[in-house]
LOGUMI-245705 format. One line per field, with one value per residue (C-alpha): residue number from 1; residue in one letter; x, y negated, z. Coordinates in nm, 4 decimals, decimal comma. Each point is the difference from the previous one (the first is absolute). Example, Ala and Ser with C-alpha at 12.3 -4.5 7.8 and 13.67 -1.06 7.14 Angstrom:
residues 2
num <- c(1 2) .
residu <- c(A S) .
c1 <- c(1,2300 0,1370) .
c2 <- c(0,4500 -0,3440) .
c3 <- c(0,7800 -0,0660) .
***
This chain:
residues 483
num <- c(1 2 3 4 5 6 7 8 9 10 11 12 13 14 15 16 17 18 19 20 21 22 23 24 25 26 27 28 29 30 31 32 33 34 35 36 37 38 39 40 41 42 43 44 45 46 47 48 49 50 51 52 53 54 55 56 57 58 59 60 61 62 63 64 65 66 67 68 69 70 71 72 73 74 75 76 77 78 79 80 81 82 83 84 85 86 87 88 89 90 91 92 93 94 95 96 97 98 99 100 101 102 103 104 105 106 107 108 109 110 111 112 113 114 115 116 117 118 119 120 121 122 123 124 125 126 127 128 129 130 131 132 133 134 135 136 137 138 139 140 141 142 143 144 145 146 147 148 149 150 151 152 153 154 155 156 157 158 159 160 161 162 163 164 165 166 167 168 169 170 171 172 173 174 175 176 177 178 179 180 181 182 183 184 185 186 187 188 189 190 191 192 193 194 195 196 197 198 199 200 201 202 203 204 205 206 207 208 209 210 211 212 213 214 215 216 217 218 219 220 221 222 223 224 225 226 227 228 229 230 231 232 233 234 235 236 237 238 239 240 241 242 243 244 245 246 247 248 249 250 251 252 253 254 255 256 257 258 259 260 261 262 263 264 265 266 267 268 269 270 271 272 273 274 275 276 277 278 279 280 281 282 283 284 285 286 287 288 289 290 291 292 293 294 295 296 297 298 299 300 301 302 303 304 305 306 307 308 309 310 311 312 313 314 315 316 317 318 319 320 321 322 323 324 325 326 327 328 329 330 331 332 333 334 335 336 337 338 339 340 341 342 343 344 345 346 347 348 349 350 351 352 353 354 355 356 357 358 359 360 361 362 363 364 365 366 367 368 369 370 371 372 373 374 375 376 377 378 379 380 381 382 383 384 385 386 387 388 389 390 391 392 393 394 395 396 397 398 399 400 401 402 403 404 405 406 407 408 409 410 411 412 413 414 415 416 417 418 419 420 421 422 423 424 425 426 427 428 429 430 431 432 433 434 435 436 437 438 439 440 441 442 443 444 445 446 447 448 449 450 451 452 453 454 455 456 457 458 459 460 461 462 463 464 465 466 467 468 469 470 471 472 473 474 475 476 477 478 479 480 481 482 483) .
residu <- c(X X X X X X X X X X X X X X X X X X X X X X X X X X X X X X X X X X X X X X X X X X X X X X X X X X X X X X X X X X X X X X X X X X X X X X X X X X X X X X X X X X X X X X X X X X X X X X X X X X X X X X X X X X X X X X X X X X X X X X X X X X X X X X X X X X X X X X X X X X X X X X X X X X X X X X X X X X X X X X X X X X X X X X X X X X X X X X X X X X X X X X X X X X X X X X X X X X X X X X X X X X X X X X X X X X X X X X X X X X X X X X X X X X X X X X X X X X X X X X X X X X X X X X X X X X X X X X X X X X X X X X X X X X X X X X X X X X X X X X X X X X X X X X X X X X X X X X X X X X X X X X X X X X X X X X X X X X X X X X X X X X X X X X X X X X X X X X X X X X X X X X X X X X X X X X X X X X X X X X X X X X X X X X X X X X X X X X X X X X X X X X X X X X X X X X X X X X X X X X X X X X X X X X X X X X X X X X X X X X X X X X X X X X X X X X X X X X X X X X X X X X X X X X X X X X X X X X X X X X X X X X X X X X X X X X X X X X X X X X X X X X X) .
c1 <- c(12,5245 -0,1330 -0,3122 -0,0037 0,1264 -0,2942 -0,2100 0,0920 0,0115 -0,3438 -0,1596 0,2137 -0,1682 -0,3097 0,0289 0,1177 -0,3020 -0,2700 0,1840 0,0405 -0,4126 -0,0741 0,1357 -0,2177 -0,3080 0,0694 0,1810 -0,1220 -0,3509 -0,2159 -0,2278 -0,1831 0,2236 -0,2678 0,0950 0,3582 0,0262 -0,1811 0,1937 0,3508 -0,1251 -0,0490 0,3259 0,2232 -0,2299 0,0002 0,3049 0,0086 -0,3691 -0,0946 0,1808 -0,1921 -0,3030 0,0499 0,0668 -0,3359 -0,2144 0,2117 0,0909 -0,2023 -0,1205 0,1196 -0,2828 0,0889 -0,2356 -0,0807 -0,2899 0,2138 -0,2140 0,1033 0,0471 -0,3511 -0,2199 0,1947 -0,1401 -0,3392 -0,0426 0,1439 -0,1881 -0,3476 0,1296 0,0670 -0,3036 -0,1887 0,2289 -0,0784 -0,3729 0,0357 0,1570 -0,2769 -0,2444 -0,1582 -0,1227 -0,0928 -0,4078 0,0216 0,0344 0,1897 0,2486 0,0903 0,0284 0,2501 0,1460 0,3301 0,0121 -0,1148 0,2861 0,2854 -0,1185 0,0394 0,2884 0,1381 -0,0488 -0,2139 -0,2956 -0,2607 -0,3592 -0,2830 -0,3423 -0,3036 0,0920 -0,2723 0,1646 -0,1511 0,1607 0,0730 0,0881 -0,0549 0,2214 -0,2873 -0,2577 0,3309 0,1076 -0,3120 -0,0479 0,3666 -0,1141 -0,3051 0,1961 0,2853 -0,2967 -0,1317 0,3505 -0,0334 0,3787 0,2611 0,0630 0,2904 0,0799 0,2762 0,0146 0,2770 -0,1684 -0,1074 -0,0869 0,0159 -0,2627 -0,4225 -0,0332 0,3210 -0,1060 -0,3666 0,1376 0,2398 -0,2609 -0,2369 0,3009 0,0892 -0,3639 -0,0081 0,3526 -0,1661 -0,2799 0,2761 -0,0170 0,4162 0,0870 0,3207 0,0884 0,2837 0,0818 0,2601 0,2786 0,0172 -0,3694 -0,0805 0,2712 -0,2087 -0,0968 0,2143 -0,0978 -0,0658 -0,3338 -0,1340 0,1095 -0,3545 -0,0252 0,2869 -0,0610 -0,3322 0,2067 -0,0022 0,3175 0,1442 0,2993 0,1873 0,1672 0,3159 0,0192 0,2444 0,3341 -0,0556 -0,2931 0,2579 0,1594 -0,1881 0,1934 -0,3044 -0,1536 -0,0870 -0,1625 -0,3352 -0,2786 -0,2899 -0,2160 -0,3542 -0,1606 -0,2346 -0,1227 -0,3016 -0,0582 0,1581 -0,3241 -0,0069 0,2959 0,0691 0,2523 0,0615 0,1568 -0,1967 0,2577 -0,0741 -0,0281 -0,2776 0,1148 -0,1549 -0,2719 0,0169 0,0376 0,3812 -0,0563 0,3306 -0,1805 -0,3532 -0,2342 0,2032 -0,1093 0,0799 -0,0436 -0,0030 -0,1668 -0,1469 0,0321 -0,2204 0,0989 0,2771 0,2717 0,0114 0,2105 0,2519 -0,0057 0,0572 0,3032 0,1165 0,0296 0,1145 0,3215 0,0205 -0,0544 0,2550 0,2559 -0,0228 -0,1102 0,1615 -0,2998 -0,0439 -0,3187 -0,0991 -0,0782 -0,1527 -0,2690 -0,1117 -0,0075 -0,3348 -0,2936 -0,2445 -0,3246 -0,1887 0,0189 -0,1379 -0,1157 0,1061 0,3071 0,2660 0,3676 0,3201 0,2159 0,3732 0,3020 0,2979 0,2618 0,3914 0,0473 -0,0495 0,1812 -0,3471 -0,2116 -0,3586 -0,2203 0,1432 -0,0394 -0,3488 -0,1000 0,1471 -0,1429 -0,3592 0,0416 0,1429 -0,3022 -0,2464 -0,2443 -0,1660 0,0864 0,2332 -0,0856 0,2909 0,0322 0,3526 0,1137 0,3158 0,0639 0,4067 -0,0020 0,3014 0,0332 -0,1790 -0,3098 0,0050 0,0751 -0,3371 -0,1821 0,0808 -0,0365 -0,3722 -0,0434 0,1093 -0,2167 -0,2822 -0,0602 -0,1847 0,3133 -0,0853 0,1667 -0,0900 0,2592 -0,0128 -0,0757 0,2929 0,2626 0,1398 0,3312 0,1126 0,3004 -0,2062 -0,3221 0,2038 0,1697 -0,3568 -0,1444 0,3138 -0,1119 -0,3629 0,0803 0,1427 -0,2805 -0,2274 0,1881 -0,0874 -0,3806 -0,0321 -0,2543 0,1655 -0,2464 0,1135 -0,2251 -0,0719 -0,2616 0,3601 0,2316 -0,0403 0,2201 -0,1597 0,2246 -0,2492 -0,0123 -0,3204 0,0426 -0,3324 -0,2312 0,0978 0,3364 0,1654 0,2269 -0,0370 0,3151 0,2766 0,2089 0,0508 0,1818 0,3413 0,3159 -0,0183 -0,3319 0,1205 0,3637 0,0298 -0,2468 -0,1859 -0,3550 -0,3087 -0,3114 -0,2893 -0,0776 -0,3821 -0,1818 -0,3592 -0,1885 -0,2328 0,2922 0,1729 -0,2948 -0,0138 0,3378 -0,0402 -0,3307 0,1947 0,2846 -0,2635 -0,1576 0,3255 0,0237 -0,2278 0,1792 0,3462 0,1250 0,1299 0,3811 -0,0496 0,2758 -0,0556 0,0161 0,2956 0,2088 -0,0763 0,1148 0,2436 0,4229 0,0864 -0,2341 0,1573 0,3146 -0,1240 -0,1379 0,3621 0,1875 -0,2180 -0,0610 0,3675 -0,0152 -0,2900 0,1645 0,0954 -0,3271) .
c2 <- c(-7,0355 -0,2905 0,0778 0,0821 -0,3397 -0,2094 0,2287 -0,0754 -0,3795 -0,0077 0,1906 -0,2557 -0,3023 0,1782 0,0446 -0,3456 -0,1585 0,1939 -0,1232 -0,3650 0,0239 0,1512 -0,2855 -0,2512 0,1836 0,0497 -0,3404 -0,2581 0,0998 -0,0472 0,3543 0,1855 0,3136 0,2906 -0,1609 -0,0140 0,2934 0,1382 -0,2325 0,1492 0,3944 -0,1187 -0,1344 0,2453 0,3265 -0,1183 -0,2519 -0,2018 0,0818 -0,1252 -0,2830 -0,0634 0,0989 -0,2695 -0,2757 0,0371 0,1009 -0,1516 -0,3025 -0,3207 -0,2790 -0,3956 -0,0772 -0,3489 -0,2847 0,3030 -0,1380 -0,3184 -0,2218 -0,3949 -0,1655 -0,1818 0,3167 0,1801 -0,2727 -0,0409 0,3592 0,0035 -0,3056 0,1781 0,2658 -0,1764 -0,1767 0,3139 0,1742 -0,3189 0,0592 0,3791 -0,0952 -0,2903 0,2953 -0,1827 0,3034 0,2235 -0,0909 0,3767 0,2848 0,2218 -0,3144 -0,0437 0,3728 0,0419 -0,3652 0,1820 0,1575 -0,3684 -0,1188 0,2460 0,0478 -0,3943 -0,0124 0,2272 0,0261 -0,4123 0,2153 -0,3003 0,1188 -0,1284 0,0295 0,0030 0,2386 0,2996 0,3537 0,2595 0,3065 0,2889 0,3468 0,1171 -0,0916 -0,0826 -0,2154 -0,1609 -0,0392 -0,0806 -0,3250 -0,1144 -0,0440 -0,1298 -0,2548 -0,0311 -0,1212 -0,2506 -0,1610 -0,3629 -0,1199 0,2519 0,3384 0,1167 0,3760 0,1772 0,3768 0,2628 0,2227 -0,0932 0,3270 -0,0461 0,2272 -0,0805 -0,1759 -0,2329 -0,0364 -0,0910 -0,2455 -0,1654 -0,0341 -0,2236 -0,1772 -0,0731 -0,1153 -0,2111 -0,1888 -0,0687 -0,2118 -0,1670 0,1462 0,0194 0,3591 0,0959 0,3431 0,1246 0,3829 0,2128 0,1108 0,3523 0,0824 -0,1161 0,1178 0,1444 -0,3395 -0,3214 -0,3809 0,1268 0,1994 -0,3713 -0,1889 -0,0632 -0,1737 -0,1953 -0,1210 -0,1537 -0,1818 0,2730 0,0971 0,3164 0,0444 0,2878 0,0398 0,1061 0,1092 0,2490 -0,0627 0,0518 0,2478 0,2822 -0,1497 -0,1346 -0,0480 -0,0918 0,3154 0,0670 -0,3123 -0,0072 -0,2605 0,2029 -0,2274 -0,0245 -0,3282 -0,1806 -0,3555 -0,1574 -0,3548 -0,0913 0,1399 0,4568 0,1994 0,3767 0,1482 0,3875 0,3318 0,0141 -0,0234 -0,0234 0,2823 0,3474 0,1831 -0,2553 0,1081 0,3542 0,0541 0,1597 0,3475 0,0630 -0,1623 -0,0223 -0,2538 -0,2604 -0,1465 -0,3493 -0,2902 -0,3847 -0,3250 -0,2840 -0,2794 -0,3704 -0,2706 -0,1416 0,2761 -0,0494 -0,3043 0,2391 0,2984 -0,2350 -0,1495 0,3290 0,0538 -0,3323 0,0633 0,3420 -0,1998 -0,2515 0,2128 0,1828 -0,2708 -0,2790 -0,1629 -0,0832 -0,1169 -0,2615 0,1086 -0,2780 -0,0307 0,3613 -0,0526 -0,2556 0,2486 -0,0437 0,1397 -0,0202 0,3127 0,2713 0,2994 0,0086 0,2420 -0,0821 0,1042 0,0062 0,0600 0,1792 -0,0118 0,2145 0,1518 0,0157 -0,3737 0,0315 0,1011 0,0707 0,2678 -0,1980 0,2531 0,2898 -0,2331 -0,0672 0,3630 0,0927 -0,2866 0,0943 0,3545 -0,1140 -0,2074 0,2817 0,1292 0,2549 0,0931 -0,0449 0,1058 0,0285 0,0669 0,0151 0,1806 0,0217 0,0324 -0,0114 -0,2293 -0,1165 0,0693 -0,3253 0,0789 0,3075 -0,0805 -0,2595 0,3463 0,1973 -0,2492 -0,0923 0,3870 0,0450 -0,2541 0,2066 -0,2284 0,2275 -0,0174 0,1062 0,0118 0,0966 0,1545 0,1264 0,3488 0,0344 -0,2812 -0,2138 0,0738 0,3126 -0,1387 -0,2698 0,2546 0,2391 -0,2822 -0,1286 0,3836 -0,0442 -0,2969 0,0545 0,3131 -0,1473 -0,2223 0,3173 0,1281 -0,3296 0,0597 -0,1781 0,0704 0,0825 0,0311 0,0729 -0,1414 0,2571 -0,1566 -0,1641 -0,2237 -0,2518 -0,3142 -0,2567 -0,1694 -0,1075 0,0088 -0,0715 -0,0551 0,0558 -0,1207 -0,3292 -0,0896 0,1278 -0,0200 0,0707 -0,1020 0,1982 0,1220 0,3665 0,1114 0,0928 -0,1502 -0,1222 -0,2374 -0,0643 -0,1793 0,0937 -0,1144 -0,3436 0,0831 -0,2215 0,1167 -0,1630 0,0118 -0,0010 -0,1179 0,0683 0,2916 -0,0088 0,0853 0,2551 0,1485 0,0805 0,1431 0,2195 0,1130 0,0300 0,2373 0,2428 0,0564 0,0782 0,2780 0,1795 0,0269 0,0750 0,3211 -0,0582 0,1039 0,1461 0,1026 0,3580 -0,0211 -0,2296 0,2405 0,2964 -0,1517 0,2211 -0,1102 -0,0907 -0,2826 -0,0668 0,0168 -0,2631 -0,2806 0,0341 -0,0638 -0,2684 -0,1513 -0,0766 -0,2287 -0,1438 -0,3563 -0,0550 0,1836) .
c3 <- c(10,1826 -0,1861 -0,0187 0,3564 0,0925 -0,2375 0,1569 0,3261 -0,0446 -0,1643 0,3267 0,2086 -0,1815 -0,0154 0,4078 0,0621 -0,2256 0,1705 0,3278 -0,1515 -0,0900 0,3600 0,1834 -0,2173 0,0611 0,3531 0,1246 -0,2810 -0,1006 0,3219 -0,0243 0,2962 0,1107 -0,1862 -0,3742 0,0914 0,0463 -0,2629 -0,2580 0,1825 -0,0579 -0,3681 -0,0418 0,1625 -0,1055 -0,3800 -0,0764 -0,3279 -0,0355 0,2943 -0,0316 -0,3499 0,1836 0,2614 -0,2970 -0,0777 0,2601 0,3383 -0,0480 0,2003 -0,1159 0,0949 0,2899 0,0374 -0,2103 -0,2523 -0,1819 0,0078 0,0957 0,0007 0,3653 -0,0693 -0,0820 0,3154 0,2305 -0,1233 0,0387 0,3225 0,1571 -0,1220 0,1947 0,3301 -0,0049 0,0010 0,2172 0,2666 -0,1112 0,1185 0,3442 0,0647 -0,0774 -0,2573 -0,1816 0,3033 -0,0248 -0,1251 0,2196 -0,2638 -0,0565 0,3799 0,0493 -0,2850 0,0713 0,1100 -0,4051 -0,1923 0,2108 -0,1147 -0,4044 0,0779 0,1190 -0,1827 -0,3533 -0,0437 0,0016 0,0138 0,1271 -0,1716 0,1002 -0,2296 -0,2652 -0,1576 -0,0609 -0,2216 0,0173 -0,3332 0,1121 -0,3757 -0,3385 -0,2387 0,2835 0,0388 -0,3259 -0,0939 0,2068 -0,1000 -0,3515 0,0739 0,1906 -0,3081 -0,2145 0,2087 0,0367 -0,1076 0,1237 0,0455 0,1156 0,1924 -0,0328 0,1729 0,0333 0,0941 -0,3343 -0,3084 -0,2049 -0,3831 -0,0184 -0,0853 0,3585 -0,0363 -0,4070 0,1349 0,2744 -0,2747 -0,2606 0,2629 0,1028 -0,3515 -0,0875 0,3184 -0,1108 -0,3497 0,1962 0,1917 0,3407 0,0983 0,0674 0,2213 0,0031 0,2326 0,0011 0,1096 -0,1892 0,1161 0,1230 -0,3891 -0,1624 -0,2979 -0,0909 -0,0817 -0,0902 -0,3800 0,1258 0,0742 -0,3159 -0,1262 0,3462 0,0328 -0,4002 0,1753 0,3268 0,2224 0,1990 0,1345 0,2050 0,1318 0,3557 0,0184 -0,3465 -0,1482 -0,1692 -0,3582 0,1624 0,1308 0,2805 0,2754 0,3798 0,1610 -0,0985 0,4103 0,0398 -0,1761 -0,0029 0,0752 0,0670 -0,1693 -0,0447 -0,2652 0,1133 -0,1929 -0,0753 0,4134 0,0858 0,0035 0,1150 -0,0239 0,1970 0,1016 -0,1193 -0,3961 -0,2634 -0,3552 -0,2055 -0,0824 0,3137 0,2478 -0,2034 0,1045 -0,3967 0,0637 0,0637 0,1892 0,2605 -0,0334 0,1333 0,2031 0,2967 0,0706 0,1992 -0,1471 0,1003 -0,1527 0,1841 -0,0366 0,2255 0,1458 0,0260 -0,3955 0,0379 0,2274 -0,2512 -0,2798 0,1973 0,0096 -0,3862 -0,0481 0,2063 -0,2009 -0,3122 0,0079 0,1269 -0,2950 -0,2669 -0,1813 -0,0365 0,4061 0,1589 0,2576 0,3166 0,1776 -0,2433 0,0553 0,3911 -0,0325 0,0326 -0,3248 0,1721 0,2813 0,2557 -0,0634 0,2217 0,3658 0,0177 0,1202 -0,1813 0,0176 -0,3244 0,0858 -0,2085 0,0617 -0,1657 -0,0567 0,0056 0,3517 0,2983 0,1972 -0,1231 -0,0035 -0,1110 0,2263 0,2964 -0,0524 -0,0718 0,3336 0,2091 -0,1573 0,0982 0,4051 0,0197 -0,0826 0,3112 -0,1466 -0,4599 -0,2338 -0,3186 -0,2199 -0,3715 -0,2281 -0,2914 0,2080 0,3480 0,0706 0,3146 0,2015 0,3154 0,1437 -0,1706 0,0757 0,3400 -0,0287 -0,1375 0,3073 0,2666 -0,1037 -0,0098 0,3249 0,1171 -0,1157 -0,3523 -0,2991 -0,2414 -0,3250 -0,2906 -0,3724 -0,2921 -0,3107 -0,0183 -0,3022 -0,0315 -0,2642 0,1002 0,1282 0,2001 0,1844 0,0282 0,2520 0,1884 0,0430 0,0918 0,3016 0,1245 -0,0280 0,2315 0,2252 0,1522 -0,0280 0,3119 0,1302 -0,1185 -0,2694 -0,2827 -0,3353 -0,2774 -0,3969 -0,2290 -0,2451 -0,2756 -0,1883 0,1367 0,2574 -0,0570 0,2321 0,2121 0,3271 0,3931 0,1689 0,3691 0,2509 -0,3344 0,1084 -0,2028 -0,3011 -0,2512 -0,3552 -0,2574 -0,2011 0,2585 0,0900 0,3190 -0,1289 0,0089 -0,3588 0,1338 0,2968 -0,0896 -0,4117 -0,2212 0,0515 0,1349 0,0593 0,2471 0,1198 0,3926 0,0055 0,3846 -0,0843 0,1649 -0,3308 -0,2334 0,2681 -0,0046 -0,3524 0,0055 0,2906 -0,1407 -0,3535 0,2054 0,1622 -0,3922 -0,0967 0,2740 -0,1652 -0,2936 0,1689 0,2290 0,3274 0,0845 0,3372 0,2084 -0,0419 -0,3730 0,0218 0,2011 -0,2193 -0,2992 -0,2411 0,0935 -0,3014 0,0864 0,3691 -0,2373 -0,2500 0,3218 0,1707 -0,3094 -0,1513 0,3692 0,0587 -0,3555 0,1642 0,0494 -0,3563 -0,1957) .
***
């Protein structure tokens, strides 16, 4: 009888916590109605562990002031956006065709996420790990000031040894190295794999490190964004991380196929603002903003960019918003390439609409995902614009991790978001909105090669797939919203 009655009272606690934890994540924390849901299955369908689960992975971050800024930085940044906000309405950049046709999308990323356009900027474009890699160090050794590096992973393998070691020698000459990484993407490495560099002045942070290294809460929201800034005068931004399989030297996946930019001009000074917010969030040692805001060199190039921020700090999803206001404003392609492809239902909504309007919608995979849970919610969504007639194509020659959208070779976007949930409204993201028909181009151009080296999913092959597979998509799609 006794142990019947402890019993009792522990599933009664048990039932009124997961009821307690229900009404915070459906009344308190502000979510859309697909990850409530989700979060509620998890809680009821494994108690206790779900509850543990949601600790970790569920919980949202503070959205007001997050990077803390002062009263004074918050209005300088905001005036410099008015002013160019008033400069958009007067049409003071429209002597461009491509600008006044996409005027409606400056104006949102504006709007939305401070997204200041700047005009004179010149792009080069890496689709490959080592030409990439390979003008990054050439770069490195040419610094003469400082050198900003952020990125989601740092391998400690001969890559993240090689980039350390130039670092290290560049420190010893009295450049000023910053490195921020993330805690979890690098979780092989730790401050100790760069003491020769911080001996010589260099610094290295961590964001949202670990408790004592086991216990991290924000384990679901990741940096993943991958930056280096040179001397205030070359930026790289896109989906390369640092370590041998970007290489194509991991044989798990084979050669990797990437997209990253290097960028000269005056979008610098805006990706540099981006790791400096990063940077002192996450430092003691906290920069200066305003100095960083005076550009250092004369323009460069003639595209025109737009840098966009987004991730859990805020209540509107930037990056999203942009992706599906390029794809509504498409007359004729959209070329689109992710590792991972677990939309919500606006985008996917955006998808179908611009199908239906008789748009070439095509969209590029992996042949063989990274993760097996994600790969078949991605194979369910992927199969569901084919009824719409979309083109799905698996690339087959390794894995494709480029995170792009090129819209009628006119505008694109090339940064480190994928289209998931986790990008969307998890992890804080960073992409670069491209309006040059030169660099479109390229990437359209860059798509079709990589059609040759990929199969395409057609609807008759999709529809004769095994069960256990239709099994697999309807399982993993209902976790969709919290993947």
């Amino acid at each position: 009888m006794y142990v019947t009655n402890v019993t009792t009272l522990l599933v009664t606690i048990v039932l009124i916590g997961n009821i307690v934890l229900a009404g915070v994540v459906v009344f308190i924390e502000r979510r859309d109605i697909g990850s409530t849901w989700a979060w509620l299955m998890v809680l009821f369908f494994i108690p206790i562990v779900g509850f543990i689960v949601y600790l970790f992975l569920g919980r949202q971050l503070k959205q007001k002031n997050f990077y803390q800024l002062s009263s004074e930085e918050r209005n300088y940044l905001q005036t410099t956006v008015d002013e160019q906000i008033q400069q958009l309405e007067n049409r003071r950049f429209f002597d461009r065709k491509l600008l006044t046709k996409h005027s409606d999308l400056l104006l949102m990323n504006l709007n939305s996420s401070n997204a200041l356009l700047s005009m004179f900027n010149e792009i080069e474009i890496f689709s490959d790990g080592h030409e990439k890699f390979h003008s990054l160090f050439e770069d490195i050794r040419k610094a003469r000031e400082e050198i900003h590096l952020q990125y989601y992973i740092i391998q400690r393998d001969s890559l993240g040894k090689r980039l350390r070691d130039e670092l290290t020698k560049k420190a010893m000459e009295g450049v000023k190295v910053r490195i921020l990484y993330d805690e979890i993407g690098s979780k092989r490495i730790s401050p100790g794999f760069f003491k020769e560099l911080i001996q010589y002045g260099g610094e290295v942070e961590v964001f949202f490190p670990s408790f004592l290294k086991l216990i991290n809460f924000r384990i679901n929201n990741r940096n993943h964004r991958k930056l280096c800034i040179i001397d205030r005068k070359i930026a790289y931004i896109g989906g390369f991380n640092i370590g041998n399989e970007y290489l194509g030297l991991d044989k798990k996946f084979g050669y990797w196929r990437d997209t990253h930019l290097r960028v000269q001009g005056e979008s610098v000074n805006q990706i540099q603002g981006r790791f400096l917010l990063d940077w002192n969030y996450s430092a003691k040692n906290k920069l200066n903003l305003e100095p960083y805001s005076v550009p250092v060199e004369k323009p460069l190039g003639n595209t025109p960019v737009q840098i966009i921020a987004s991730g859990p700090n805020s209540e509107t999803e930037h990056i999203k918003n942009a992706y599906i206001k390029l794809i509504m404003s498409a007359k004729r392609t959209v070329y689109i390439q992710t590792p991972y492809f677990v939309p919500d239902a606006s985008f996917m909504d955006a998808c179908k609409i611009a199908l239906l309007s008789g748009v070439d919608v095509s969209i590029m995979i992996p042949s063989k995902g990274d993760s097996p849970i994600v790969y078949w919610a991605t194979l369910s969504y992927a199969g569901e614009l084919i009824d719409y007639g979309a083109k799905i194509y698996l690339y087959e020659k390794g894995f494709i991790h480029a995170k792009t959208i090129v819209v009628d070779q006119e505008v694109a976007s090339v940064g480190t978001a994928n289209i998931d949930t986790r990008s969307f409204r998890l992890n804080f993201e960073v992409n670069a909105v491209l309006f040059d028909e030169k660099a479109a181009k390229k990437l359209h151009t860059l798509f079709q090669q990589d059609c040759q080296d990929s199969s395409e999913l057609t609807i008759t092959r999709y529809t004769e797939r095994p069960l256990i597979n239709k099994l697999k998509e309807a399982i993993t799609r209902l976790l969709s919203p919290i993947l």
